[in-house]
C-alpha positions as CSV (number, residue, x, y, z in Angstrom):
1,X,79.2,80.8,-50.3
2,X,77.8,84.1,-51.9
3,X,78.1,85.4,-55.0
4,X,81.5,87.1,-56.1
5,X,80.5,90.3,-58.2
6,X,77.5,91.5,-56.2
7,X,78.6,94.7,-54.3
8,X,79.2,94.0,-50.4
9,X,79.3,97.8,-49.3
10,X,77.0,100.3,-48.9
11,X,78.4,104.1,-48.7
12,X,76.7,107.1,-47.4
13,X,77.6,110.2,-46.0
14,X,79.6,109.4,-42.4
15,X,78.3,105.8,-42.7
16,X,79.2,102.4,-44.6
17,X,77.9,99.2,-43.7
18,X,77.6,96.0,-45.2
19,X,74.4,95.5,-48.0
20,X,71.3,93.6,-46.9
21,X,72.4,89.7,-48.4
22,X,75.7,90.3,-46.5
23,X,73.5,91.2,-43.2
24,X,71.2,87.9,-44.0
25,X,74.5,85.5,-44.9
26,X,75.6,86.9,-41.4
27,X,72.2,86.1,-39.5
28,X,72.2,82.7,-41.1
29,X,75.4,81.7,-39.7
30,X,74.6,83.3,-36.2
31,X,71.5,80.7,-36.3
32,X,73.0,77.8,-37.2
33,X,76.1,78.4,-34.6
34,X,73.0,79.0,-31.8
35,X,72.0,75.2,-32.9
36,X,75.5,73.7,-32.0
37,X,74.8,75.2,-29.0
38,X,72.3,72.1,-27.6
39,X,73.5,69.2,-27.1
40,X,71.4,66.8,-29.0
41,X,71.8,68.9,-32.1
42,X,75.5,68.4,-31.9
43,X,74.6,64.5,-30.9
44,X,72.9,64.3,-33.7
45,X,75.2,66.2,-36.3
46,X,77.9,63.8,-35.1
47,X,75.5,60.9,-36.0
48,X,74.4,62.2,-39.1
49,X,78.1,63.0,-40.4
50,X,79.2,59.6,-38.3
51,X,82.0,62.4,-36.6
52,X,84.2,61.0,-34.0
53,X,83.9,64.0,-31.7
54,X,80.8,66.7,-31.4
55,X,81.1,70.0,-33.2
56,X,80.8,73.1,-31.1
57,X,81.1,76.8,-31.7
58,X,82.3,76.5,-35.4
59,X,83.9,79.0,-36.9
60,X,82.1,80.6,-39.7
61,X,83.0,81.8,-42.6
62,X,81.1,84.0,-45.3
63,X,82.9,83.9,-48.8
64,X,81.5,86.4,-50.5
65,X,82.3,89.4,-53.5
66,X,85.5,90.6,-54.3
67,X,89.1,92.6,-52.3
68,X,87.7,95.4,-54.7
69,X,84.2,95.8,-53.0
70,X,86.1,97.3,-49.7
71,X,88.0,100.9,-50.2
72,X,90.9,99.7,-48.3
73,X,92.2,97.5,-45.6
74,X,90.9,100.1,-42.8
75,X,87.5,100.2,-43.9
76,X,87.1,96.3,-44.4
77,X,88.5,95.7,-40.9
78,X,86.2,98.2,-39.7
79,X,82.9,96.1,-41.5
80,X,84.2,92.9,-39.9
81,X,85.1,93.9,-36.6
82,X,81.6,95.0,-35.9
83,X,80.4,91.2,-37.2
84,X,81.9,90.1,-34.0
85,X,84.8,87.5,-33.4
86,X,83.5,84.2,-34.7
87,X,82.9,85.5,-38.0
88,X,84.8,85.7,-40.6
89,X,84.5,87.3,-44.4
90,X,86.3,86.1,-46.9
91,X,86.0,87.2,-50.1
92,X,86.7,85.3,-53.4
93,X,90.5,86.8,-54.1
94,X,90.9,86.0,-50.5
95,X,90.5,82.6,-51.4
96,X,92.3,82.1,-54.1
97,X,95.1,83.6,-52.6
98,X,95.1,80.8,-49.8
99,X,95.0,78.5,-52.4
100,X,97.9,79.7,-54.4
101,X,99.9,79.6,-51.1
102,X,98.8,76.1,-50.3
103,X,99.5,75.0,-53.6
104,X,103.0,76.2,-53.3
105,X,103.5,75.2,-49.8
106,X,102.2,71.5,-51.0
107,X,104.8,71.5,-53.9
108,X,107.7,73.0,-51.6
């Protein structure tokens, strides 16, 4: 979890890219995936969190900013897609959306 009003995107002439504390949330996650990789870390998470069965390759996920941050749907695809396809960036209207839906899914 990020903050939600900090600016996500950085826009220069024939370039945009993602701002430094989105690059460090995103090499932060990439670390702690490449520690489920051993097997006594994931012995020992499952331990730790007394987990029936081990954790491996997680899926992360970054909430961070707002929908308004991107320009559009094409260039936010584009940001992600180079973040490879274990991560994920959700930003903070993202998840409320999903919430709303659950909620009314729940109440259906």
């Amino acid at each position: 979890l990020k903050k939600p009003y900090d600016e996500m995107v950085v826009r220069r002439t024939n370039r945009v890219y993602f701002r430094q504390w989105i690059q460090d949330a995103v090499a932060q996650l990439r670390y702690y995936r490449e520690w489920f990789e051993s097997p006594n870390n994931r012995a020992h998470f499952r331990q730790s969190f007394g987990l029936a069965t081990n954790v491996f390759r997680p899926r992360m996920i970054i909430v961070a900013g707002r929908k308004r941050h991107f320009q559009d749907d094409v260039e936010r695809m584009r940001l992600v897609s180079n973040l490879g396809e274990a991560l994920e960036i959700w930003t903070y209207d993202d998840l409320l959306a999903r919430a709303r839906r659950y909620r009314t899914w729940l109440s259906v």
